[in-house]
N, C-alpha and C positions, 0 to 999 in steps of 0.2 A: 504494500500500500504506500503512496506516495504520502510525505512528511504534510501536513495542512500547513496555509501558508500564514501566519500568525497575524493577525491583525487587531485594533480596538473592532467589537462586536456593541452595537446599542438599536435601541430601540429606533424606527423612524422619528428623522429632526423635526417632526411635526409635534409627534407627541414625547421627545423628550423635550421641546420649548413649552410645551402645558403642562407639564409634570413639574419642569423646575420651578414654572412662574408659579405654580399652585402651592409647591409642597415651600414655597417662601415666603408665602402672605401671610401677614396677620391670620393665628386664629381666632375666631370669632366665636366657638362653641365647646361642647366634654371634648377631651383629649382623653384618650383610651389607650393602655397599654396590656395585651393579654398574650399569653401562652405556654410554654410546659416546657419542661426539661426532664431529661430520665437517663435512666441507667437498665442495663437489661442484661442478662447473661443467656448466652444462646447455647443448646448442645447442637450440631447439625449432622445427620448421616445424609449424603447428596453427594453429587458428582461434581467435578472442578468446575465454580460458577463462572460463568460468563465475564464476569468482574475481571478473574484472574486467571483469563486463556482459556477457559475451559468452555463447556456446552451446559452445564447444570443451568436449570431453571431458577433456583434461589439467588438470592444475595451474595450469600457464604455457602462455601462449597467446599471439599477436600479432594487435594489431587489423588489421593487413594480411593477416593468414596468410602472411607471409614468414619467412625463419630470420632467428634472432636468439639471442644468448646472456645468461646471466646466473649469479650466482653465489650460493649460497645454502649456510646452516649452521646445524644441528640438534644438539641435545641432548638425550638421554633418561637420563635415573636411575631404578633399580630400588631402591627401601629395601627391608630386609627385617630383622625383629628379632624375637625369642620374647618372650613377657608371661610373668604368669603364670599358672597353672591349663592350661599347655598352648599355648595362644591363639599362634599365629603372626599377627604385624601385619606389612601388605605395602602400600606406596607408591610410583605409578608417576607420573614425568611428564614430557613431552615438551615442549620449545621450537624453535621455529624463526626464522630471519630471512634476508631473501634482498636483494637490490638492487634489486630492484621489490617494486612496493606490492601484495600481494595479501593480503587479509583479515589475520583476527587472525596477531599473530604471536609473543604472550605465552608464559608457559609457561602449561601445561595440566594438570587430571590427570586420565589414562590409567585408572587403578584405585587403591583405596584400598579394603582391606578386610583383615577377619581370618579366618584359615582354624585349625581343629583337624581332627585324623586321632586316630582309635579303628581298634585293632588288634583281628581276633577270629583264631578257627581257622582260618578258611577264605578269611580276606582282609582289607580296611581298609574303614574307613568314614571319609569329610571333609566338615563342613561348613563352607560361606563365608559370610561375611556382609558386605554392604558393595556397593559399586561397583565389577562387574568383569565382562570379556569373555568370553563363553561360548565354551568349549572347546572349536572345532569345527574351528577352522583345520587343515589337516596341512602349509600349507606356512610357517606362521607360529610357529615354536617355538625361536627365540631367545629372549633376554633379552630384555624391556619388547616383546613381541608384534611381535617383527622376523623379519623370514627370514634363512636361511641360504644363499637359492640365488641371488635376486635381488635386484639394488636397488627396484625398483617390485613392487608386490602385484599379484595378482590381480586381475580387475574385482568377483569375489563377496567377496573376504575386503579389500580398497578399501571398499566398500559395508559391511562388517561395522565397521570401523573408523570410518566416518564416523555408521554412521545405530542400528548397531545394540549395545547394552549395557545389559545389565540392571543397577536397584539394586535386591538383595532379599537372596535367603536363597537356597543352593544345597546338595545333599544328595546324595551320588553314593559309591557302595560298589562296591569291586571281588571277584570272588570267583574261585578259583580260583591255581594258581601262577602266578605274575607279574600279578594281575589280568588272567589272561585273560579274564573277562568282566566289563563294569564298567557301572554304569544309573545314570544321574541325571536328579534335575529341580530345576526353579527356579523361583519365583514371585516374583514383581518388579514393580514403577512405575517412573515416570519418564521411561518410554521411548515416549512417547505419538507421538509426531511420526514413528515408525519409516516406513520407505514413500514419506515425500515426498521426499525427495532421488531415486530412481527416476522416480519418475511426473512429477514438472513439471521434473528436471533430465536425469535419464537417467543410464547408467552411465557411471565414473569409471575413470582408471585411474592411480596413483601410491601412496604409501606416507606418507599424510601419516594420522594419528590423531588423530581430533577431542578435543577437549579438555572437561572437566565443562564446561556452560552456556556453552559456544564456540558462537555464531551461524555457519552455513554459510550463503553467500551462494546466490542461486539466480538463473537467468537472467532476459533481461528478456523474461517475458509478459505481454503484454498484459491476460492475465484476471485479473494480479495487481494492476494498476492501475488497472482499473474496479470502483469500490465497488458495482455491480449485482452483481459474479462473485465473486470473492477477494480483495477490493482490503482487505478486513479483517485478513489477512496481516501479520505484523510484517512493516516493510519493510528490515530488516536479513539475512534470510532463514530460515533455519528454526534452531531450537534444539533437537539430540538425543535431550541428556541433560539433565536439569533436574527441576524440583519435580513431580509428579504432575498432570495436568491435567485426567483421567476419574475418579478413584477407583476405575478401575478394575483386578484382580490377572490382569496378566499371568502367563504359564506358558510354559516348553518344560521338555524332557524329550529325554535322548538315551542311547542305548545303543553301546556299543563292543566288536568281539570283536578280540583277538590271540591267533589259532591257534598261531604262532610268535614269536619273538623280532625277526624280521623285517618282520612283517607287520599291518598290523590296518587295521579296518574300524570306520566310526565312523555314526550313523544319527543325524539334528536334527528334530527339530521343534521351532516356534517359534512363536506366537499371541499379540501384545502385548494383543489383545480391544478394542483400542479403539472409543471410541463414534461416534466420525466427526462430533464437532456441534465447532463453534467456542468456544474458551475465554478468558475476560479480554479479548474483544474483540481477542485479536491472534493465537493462532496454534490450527491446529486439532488436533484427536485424529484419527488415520490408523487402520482398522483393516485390520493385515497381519500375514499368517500363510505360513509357507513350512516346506519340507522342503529338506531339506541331506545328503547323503551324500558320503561320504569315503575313500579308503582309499591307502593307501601302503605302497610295499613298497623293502627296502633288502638289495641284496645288497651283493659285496665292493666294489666299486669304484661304483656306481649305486642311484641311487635314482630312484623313479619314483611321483608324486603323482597324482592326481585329485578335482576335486572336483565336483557337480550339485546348482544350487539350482534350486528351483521352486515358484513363491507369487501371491499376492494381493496387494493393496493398494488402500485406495478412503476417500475422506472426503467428506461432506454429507449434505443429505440428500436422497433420489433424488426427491424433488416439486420440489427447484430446484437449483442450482448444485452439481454434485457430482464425484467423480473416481471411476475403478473400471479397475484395470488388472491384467494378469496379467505375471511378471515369470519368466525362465529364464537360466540362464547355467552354462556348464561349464569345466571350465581340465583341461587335461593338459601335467604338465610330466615332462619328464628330466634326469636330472644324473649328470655322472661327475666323480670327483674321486681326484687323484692318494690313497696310503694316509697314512693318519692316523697321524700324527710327534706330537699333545695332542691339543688340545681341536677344530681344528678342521683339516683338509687343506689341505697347503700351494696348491693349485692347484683351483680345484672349473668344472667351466663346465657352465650350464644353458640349457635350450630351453623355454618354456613358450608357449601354443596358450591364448587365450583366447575367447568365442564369447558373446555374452548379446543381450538382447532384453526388451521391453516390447510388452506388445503392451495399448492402449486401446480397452476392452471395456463403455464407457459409454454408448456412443452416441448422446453430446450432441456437438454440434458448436461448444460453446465455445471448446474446444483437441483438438489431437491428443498424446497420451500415446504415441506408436509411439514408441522407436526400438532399432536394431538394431546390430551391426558386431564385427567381427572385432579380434584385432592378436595380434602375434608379437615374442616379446621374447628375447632372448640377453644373456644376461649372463656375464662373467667375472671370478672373483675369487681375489685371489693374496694370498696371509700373507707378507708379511717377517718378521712376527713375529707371539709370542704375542699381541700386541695391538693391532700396525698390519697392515693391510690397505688395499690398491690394487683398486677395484672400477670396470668399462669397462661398459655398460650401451644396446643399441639395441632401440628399441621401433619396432616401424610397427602403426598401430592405422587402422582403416577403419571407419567408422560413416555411419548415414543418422538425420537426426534433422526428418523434416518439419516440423515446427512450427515450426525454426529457419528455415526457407526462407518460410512466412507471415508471421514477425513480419521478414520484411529481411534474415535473414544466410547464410551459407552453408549448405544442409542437411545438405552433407557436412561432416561433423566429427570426420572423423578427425584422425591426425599423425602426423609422428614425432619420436624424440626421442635425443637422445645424452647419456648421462650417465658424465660421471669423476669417479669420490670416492674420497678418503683417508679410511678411517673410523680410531681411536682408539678399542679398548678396553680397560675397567679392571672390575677386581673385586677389593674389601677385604673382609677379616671378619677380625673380633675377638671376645674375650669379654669381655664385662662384666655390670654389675650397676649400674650407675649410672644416674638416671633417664635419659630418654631426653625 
């Protein structure tokens, strides 16, 4: 793979001249400081993860595929503060660091953008501007894009964290009491490389949130080290999020109904448009489009999620070396949780059923794009308090990844994995007026 060619990476000078003139005015309203820190000790039996050379589907991975442990510690902050003319300014960002060496492990940022909301008779209207996660998750609605039920994510909303984030402009109105009916859309760049992380890595399964212009490393393929195939590839592995590479204006568009207070249904569509040719000689434009449905329901004691992606993705161009794959995945998860004493249940335990797949629909024989698998995660999580929390965490995941078994390594790449954390949360707000 050819070395990337190292450059400043930023958001368009459109919206980093709104960002900065916003995030320097006077505040005028609560200034909000919220988010968590922890400590976690992992045992893992899995195959050499992707991280570090290898094909394993996890985070952490051993080159033997035997158990092994290590210890690892994150941080995430939420900013949040009013401007003026309305203007709410919002800053996420996440760090991490563990006792083995696996990719970046800097802080990151998660999102950075400004939001206003317009009131009428029949509902609210908000617009975002900026660098931020589409609204699609249902089982990811904590503070700084964390869940409430699990320590580890989904394999679709993993995948959403790593590959997928728009930088633009979002516009989404609700109508009716409670917004029970609510439409938005978004057009956005940046997001050009969406898709590769699926198709030459396959699906993930952990809770880590890739960071603005964070390189995610990707396995070792063969076709990425012959300059005839994709050896043009930066060889640091893909870039998510970063400076625009097609010019080309990405769109999704999603609709949400809550019949009840309890209930609601949420509909994605998503099309980055990319052009699929290779850019700066190092990384390519992917174009992948998928649909996303969602729906959750909460009675007294139980909650109960589901989520079904189903998409595309393909880069080159089809007279030579090119990618074209189709990509599905579903999660159903349950959770009961003793009754709610604040903000969150003292005792909550979850079961989540995760199931996805790729399937390579190019019908070149340079690589195989298949792979499939299953896994099954239980989690338990207990409040001491309003802000320390003890979380116990078993995953077993099954997958088949053939092209891991041609280039030399196990094609099975499943694992499983044990996780104990002590998470730490805090939330400050004050008023002021002092610049910021």
């Amino acid at each position: 793979m050819r070395s990337p060619c190292r450059r400043p990476s930023s958001v368009p000078a459109a919206l980093v001249a709104l960002l900065t003139s916003a995030f320097s005015v006077p505040a005028s309203g609560e200034v909000s400081l919220e988010g968590f820190g922890l400590v976690r000790s992992l045992t893992v039996e899995a195959p050499q993860s992707y991280r570090d050379g290898g094909f394993g589907r996890n985070e952490f991975g051993a080159r033997d595929a035997e158990q092994f442990s290590l210890g690892l510690a994150r941080i995430g902050v939420v900013a949040e503060w009013s401007t003026l003319a309305g203007w709410k300014a919002r800053l996420s960002v996440v760090g991490q660091g563990s006792t083995e060496s696996y990719g970046d492990q800097d802080l990151g940022i998660t999102e950075l953008f400004l939001e206003k909301e317009w009131g009428f008779s029949h509902g609210q209207t908000t617009v975002r501007v900026g660098h931020f996660i589409l609204p699609t998750s249902r089982e990811n609605v904590a503070p700084g894009w964390t869940s409430p039920y699990t320590l580890s994510f989904s394999a679709i909303n993993t995948w959403i964290g790593e590959d997928v984030r728009p930088t633009g402009v979002l516009l989404k109105s609700g109508f009716g009491e409670r917004s029970q009916f609510e439409l938005g859309v978004t057009a956005f760049g940046g997001n050009d490389t969406s898709g590769t992380l699926l198709a030459w890595r396959g699906w993930s399964l952990s809770d880590r949130i890739v960071g603005y212009s964070e390189a995610v490393p990707l396995p070792p393929l063969s076709t990425l080290a012959d300059p005839t195939i994709f050896g043009e590839q930066r060889d640091d592995g893909s870039q998510p999020f970063g400076a625009d590479l097609d010019g080309r204006v990405g769109w999704a568009g999603f609709a949400t109904w809550r019949p009840t207070t309890t209930f609601s249904l949420r509909a994605t569509r998503y099309n980055n448009r990319g052009d699929k040719q290779l850019h700066r000689g190092e990384e390519y434009a992917w174009a992948t489009d998928f649909e996303l449905v969602g729906a959750d329901l909460h009675l007294r004691r139980w909650d109960v999620l589901a989520e079904w992606m189903d998409g595309h993705t393909g880069m080159g161009n089809l007279q030579a070396a090119h990618v074209r794959a189709r990509f599905e995945a579903f999660y159903g998860l349950i959770s009961w949780h003793t009754a709610n004493t604040g903000e969150q249940p003292r005792l909550r335990v979850s079961l989540r059923f995760d199931k996805f797949s790729t399937i390579d629909i190019d019908g070149t024989s340079a690589e195989l794009n298949d792979d499939a698998g299953t896994a099954w995660t239980l989690a338990v999580l207990w409040s001491a308090t309003r802000s320390l929390r003890l979380g116990i965490e078993f995953q077993d995941a099954h997958g088949d990844r053939p092209q891991a078994g041609l280039e030399g390594f196990e094609r099975s790449n499943g694992g499983r994995q044990a996780l104990l954390e002590l998470r730490y949360r805090f939330r400050l707000a004050s008023r002021s007026r002092e610049r910021l």
